[in-house]
Biopython code that builds the backbone (N, CA, C, O; Angstrom):
import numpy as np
from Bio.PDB.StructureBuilder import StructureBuilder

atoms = [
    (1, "UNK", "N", (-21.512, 9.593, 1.837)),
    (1, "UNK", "CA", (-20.381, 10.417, 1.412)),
    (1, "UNK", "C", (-19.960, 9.955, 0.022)),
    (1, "UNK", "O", (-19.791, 8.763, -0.233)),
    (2, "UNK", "N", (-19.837, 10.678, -0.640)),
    (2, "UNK", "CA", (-19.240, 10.902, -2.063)),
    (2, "UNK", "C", (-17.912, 9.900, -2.109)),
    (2, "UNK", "O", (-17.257, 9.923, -1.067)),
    (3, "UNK", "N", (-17.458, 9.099, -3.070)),
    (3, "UNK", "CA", (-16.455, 8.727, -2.767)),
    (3, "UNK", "C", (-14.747, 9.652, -3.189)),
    (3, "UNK", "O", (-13.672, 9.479, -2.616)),
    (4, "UNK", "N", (-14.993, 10.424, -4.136)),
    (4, "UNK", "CA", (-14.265, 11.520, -4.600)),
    (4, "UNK", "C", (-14.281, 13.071, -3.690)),
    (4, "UNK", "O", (-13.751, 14.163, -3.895)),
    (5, "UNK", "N", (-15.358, 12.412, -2.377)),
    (5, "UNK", "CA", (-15.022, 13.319, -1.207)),
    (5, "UNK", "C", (-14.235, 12.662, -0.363)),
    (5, "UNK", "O", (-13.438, 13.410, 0.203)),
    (6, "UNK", "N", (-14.172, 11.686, -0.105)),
    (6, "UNK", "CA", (-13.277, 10.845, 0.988)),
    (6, "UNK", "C", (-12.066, 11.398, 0.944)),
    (6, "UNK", "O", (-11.582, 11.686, -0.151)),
    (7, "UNK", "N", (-11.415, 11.625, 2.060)),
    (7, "UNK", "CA", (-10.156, 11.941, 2.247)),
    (7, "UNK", "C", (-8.517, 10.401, 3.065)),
    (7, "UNK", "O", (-8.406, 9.851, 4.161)),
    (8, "UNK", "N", (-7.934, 10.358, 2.179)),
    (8, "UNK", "CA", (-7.242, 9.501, 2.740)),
    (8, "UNK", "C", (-6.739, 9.851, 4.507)),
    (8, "UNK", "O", (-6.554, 10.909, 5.108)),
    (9, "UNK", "N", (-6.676, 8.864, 4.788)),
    (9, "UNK", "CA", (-6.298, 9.314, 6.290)),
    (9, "UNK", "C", (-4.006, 9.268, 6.358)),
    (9, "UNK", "O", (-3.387, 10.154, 6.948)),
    (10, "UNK", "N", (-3.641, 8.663, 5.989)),
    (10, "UNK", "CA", (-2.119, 8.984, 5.899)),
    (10, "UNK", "C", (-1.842, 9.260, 4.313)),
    (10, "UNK", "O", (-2.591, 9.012, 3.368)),
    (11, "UNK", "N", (-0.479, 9.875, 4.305)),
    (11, "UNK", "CA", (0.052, 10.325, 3.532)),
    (11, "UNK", "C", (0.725, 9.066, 2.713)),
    (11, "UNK", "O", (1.105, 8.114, 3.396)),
    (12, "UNK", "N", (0.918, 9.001, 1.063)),
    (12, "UNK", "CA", (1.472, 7.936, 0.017)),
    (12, "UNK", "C", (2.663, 7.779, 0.338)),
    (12, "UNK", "O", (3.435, 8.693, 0.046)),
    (13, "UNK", "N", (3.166, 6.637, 1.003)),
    (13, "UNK", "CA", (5.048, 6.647, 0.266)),
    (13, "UNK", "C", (5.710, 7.353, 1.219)),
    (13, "UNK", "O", (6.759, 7.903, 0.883)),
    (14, "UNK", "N", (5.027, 7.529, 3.176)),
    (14, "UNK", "CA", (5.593, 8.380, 3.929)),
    (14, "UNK", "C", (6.761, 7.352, 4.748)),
    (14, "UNK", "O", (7.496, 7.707, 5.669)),
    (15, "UNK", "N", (6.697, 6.183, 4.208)),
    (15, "UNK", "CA", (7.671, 5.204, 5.287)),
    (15, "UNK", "C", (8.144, 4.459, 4.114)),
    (15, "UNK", "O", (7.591, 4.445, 3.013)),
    (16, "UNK", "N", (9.552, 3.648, 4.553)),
    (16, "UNK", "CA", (10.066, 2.770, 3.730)),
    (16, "UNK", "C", (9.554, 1.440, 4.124)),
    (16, "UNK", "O", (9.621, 0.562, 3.263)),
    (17, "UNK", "N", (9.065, 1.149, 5.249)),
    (17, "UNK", "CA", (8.448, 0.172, 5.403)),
    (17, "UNK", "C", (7.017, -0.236, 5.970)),
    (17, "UNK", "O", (6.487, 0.383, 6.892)),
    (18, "UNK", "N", (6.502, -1.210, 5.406)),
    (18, "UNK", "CA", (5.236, -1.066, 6.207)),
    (18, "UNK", "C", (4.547, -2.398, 6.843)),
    (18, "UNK", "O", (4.701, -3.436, 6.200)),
    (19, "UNK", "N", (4.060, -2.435, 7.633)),
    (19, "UNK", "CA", (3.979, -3.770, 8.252)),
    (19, "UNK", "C", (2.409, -3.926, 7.958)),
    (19, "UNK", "O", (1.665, -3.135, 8.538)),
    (20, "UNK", "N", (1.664, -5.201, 6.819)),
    (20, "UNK", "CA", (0.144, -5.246, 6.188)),
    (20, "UNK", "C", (-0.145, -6.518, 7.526)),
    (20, "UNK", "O", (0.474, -6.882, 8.526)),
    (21, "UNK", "N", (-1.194, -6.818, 6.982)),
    (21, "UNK", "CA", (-2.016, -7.911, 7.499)),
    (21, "UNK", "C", (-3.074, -8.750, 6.386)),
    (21, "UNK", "O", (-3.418, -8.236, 5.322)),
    (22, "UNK", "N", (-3.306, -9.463, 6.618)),
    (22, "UNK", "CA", (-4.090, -10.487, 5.731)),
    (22, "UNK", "C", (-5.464, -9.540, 4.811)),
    (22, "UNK", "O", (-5.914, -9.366, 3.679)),
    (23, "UNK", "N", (-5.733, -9.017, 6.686)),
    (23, "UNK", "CA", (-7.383, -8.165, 6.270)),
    (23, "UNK", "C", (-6.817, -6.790, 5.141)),
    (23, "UNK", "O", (-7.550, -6.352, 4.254)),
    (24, "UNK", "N", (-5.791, -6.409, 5.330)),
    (24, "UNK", "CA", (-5.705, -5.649, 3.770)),
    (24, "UNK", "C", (-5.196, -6.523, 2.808)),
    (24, "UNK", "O", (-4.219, -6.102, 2.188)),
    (25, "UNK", "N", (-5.518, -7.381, 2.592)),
    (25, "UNK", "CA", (-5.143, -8.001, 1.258)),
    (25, "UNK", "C", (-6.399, -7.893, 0.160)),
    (25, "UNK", "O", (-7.441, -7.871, 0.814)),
    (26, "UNK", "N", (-6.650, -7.824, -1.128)),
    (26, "UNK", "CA", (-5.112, -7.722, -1.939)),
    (26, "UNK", "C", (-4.183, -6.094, -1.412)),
    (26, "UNK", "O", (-4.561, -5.090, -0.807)),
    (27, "UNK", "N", (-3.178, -6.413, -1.864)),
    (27, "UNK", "CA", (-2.334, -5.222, -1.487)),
    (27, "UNK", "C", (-2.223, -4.554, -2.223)),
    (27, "UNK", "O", (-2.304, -5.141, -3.302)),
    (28, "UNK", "N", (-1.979, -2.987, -2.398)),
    (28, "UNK", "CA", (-1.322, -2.237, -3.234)),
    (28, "UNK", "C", (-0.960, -1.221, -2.675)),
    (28, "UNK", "O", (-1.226, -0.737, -1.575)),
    (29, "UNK", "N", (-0.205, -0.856, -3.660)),
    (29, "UNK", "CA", (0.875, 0.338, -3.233)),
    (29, "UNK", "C", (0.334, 1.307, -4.088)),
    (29, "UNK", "O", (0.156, 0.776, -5.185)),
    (30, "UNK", "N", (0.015, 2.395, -4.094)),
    (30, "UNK", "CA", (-0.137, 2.608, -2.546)),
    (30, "UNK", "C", (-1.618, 2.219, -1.744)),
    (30, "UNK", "O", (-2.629, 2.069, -2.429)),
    (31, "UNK", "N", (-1.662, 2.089, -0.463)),
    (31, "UNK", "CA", (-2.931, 1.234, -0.168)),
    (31, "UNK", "C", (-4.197, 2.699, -0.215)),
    (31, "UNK", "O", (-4.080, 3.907, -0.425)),
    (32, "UNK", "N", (-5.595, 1.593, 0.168)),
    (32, "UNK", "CA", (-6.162, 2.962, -0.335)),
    (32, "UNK", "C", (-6.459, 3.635, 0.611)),
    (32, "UNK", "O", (-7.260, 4.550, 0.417)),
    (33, "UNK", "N", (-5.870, 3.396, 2.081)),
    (33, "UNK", "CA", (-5.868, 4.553, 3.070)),
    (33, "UNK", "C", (-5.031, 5.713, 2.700)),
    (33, "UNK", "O", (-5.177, 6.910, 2.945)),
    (34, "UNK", "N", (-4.428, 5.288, 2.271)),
    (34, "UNK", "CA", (-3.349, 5.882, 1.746)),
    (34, "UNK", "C", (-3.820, 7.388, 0.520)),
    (34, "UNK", "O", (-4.778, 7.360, -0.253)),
    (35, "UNK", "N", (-2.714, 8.701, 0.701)),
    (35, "UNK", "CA", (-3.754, 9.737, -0.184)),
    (35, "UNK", "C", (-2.793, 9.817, -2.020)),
    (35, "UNK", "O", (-1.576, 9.779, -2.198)),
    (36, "UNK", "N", (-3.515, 9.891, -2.718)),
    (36, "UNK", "CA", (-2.721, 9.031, -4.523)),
    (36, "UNK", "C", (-2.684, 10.301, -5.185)),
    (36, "UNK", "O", (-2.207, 10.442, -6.311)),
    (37, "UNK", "N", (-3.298, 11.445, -4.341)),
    (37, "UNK", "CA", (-2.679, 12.938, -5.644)),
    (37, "UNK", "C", (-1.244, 12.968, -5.857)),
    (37, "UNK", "O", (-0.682, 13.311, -6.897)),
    (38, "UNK", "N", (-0.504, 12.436, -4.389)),
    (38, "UNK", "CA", (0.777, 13.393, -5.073)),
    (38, "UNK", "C", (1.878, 12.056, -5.057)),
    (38, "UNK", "O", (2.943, 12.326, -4.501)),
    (39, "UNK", "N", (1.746, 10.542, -5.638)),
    (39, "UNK", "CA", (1.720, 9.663, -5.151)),
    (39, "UNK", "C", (2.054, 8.529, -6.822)),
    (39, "UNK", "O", (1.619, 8.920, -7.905)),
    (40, "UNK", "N", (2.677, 7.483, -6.725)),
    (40, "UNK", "CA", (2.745, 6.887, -7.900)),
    (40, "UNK", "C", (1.402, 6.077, -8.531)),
    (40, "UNK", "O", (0.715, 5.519, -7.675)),
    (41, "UNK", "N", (1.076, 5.986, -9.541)),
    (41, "UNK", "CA", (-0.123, 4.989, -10.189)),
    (41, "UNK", "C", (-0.357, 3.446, -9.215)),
    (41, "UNK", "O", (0.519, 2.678, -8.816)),
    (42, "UNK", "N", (-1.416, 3.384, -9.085)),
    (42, "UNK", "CA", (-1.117, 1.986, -7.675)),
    (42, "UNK", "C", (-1.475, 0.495, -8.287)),
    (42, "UNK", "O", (-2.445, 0.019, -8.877)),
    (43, "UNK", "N", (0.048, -0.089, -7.759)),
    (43, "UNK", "CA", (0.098, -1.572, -8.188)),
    (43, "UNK", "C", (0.059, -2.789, -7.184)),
    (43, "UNK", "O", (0.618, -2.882, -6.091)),
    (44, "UNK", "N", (-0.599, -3.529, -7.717)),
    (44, "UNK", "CA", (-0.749, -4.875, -6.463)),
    (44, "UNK", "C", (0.346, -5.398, -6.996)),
    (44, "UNK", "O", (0.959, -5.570, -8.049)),
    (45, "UNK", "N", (0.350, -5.655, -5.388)),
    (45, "UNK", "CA", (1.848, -6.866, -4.914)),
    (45, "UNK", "C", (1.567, -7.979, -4.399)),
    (45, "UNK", "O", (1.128, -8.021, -3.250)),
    (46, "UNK", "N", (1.788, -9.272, -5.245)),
    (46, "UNK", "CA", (1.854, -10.333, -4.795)),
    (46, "UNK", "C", (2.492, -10.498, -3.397)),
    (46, "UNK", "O", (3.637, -10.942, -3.474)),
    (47, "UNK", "N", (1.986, -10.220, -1.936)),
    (47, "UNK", "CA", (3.499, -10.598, -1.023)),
    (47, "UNK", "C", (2.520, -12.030, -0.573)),
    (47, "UNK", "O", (3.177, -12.574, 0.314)),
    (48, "UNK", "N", (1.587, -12.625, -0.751)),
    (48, "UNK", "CA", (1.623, -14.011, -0.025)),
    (48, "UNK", "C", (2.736, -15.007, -1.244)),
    (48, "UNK", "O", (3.598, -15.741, -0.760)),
    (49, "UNK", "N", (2.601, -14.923, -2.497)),
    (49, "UNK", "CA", (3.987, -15.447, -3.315)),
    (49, "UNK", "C", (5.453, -15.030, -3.413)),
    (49, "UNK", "O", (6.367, -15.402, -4.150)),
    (50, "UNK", "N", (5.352, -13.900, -2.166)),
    (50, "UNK", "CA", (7.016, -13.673, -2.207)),
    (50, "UNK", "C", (7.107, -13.776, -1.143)),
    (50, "UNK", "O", (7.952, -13.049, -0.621)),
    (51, "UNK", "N", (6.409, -14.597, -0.348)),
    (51, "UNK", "CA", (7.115, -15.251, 0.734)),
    (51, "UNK", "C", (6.531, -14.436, 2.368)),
    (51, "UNK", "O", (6.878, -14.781, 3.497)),
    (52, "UNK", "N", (5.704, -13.455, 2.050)),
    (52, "UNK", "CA", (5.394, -12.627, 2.621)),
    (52, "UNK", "C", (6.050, -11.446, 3.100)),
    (52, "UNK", "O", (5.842, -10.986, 4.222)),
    (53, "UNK", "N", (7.038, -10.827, 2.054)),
    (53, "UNK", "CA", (7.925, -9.340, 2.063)),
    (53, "UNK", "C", (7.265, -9.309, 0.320)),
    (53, "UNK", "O", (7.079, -10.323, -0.352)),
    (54, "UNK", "N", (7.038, -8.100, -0.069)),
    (54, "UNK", "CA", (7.200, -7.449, -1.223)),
    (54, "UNK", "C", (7.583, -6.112, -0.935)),
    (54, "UNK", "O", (7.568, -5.504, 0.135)),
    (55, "UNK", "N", (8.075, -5.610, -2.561)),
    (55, "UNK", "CA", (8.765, -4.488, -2.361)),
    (55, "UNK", "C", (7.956, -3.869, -3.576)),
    (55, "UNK", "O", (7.806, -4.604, -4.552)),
    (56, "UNK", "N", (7.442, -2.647, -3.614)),
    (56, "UNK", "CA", (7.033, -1.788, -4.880)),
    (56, "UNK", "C", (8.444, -1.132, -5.347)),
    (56, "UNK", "O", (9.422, -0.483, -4.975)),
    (57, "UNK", "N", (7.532, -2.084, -6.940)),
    (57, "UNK", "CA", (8.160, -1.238, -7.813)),
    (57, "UNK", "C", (8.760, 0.314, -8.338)),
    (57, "UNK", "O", (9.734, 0.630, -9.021)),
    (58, "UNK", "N", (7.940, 0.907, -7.828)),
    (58, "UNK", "CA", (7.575, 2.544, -7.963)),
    (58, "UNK", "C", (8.384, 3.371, -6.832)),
    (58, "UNK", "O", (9.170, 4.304, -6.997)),
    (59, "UNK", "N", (8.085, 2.935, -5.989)),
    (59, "UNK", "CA", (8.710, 3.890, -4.806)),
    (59, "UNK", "C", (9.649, 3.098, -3.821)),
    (59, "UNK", "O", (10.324, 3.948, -3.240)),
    (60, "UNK", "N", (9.927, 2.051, -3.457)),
    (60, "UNK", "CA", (10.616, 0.895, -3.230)),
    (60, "UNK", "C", (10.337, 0.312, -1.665)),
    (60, "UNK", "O", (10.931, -0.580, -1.058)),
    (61, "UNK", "N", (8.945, 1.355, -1.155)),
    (61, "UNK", "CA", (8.437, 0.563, -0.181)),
    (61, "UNK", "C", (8.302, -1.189, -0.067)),
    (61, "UNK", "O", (7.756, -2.177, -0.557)),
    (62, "UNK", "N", (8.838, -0.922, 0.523)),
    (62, "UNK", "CA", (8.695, -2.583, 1.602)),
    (62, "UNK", "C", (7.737, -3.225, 2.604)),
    (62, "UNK", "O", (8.075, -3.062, 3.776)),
    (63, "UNK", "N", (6.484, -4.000, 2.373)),
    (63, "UNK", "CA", (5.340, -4.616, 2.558)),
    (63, "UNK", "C", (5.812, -5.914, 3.146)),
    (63, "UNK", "O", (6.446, -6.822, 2.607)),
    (64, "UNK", "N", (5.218, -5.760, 4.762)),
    (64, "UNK", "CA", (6.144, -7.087, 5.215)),
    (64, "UNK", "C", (4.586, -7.471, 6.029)),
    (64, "UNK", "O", (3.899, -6.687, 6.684)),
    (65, "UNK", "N", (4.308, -8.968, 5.733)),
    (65, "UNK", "CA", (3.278, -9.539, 6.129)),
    (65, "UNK", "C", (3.162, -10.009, 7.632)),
    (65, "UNK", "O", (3.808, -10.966, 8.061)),
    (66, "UNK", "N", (2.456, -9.406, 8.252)),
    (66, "UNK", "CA", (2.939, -9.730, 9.975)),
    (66, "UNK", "C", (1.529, -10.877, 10.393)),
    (66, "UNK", "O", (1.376, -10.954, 11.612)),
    (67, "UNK", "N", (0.759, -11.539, 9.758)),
    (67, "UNK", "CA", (0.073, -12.406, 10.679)),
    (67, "UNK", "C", (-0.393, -13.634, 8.980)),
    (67, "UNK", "O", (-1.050, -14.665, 9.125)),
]
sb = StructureBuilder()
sb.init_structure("model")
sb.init_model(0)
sb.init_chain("A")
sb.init_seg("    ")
for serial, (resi, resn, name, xyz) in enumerate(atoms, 1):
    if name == "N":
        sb.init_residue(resn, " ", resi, " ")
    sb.init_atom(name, np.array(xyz, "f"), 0.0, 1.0, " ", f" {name:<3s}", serial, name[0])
structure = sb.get_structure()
């Protein structure tokens, strides 16, 4: 499959919070399950140096590290 055929499986920026795990690390917002047409430019978030919560800049989702 094409990779510019792939379809994200959830929607960008649909929750204020989101609960990651190690195995998606590095992180970004938005992640790349995640679908980026209608969606902000995507930035990694340090959350193992913030203690394991980060917050994006862009949309003000909240990335909370659960393991």
């Amino acid at each position: 499959m094409a990779e510019s055929a792939h379809t994200a499986s959830s929607p960008a920026n649909a929750q204020q919070c989101y609960e990651v795990r190690r195995s998606d690390l590095p992180l970004s917002c938005p992640m790349p399950s995640m679908a980026l047409w209608n969606s902000h430019p995507r930035v990694y978030l340090a959350i193992e140096n913030e203690g394991g919560q980060s917050q994006c800049p862009y949309c003000s989702a909240t990335y909370v590290l659960v393991d």
